[in-house]
N, C-alpha and C positions, 0 to 999 in steps of 0.2 A: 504494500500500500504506500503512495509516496507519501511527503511528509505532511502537504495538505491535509491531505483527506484524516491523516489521522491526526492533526491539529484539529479538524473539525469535529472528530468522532469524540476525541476528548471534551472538546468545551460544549458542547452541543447534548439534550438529551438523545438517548436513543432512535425515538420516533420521529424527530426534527430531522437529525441528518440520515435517516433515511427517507423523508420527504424531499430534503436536497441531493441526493444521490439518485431518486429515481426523477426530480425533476433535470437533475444534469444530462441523464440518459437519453433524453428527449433531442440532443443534440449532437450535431457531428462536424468532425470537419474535412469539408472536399478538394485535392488536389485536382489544377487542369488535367491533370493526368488520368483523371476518375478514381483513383484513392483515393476511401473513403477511414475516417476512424472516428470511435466513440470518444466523444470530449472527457468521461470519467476514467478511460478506459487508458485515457495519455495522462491520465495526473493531472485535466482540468476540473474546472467549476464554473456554471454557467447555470445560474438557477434565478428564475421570474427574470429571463432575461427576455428583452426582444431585438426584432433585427437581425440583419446579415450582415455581420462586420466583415474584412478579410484581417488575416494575420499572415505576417511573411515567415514561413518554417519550411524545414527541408522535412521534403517525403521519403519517407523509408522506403517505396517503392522506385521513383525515378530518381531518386537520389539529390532531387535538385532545390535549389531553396525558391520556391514560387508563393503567388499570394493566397492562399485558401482560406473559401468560404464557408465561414460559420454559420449552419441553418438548422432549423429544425428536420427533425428524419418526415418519410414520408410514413404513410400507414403500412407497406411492403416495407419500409425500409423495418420497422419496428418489431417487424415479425422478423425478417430477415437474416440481421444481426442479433448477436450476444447483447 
């Protein structure tokens, strides 16, 4: 678990931060490349958030540092993924 998550699990009760861990799940982020990853799943946090920001990160897949967009998953995407 990175360090966030369990900063949050400590100061947080139980049932809060698992309201923000499955409201973070709701979220992904997409390389031009079509890599996709789950924002909890990289050791983010992204809860009552809205909008499609980008963030400039290198993709583990094309290895490259491009801008990817932060969205909500779809309904397929939900099922989809972990």
């Amino acid at each position: 678990m990175p360090a966030e998550h369990r900063l949050l699990k400590s100061i947080l009760p139980a049932k809060m931060f698992e309201v923000v861990k499955s409201g973070t799940k709701q979220w992904l982020m997409e390389c031009p490349c079509g890599h996709k990853r789950d924002i909890w799943d990289s050791g983010g946090i992204r809860y009552k958030a809205a909008g499609q920001p980008r963030r400039l990160l290198r993709c583990p897949r094309c290895g490259k540092a491009t801008w990817h967009r932060i969205r909500k998953k779809t309904e397929s995407e939900r099922v989809e993924l972990p």
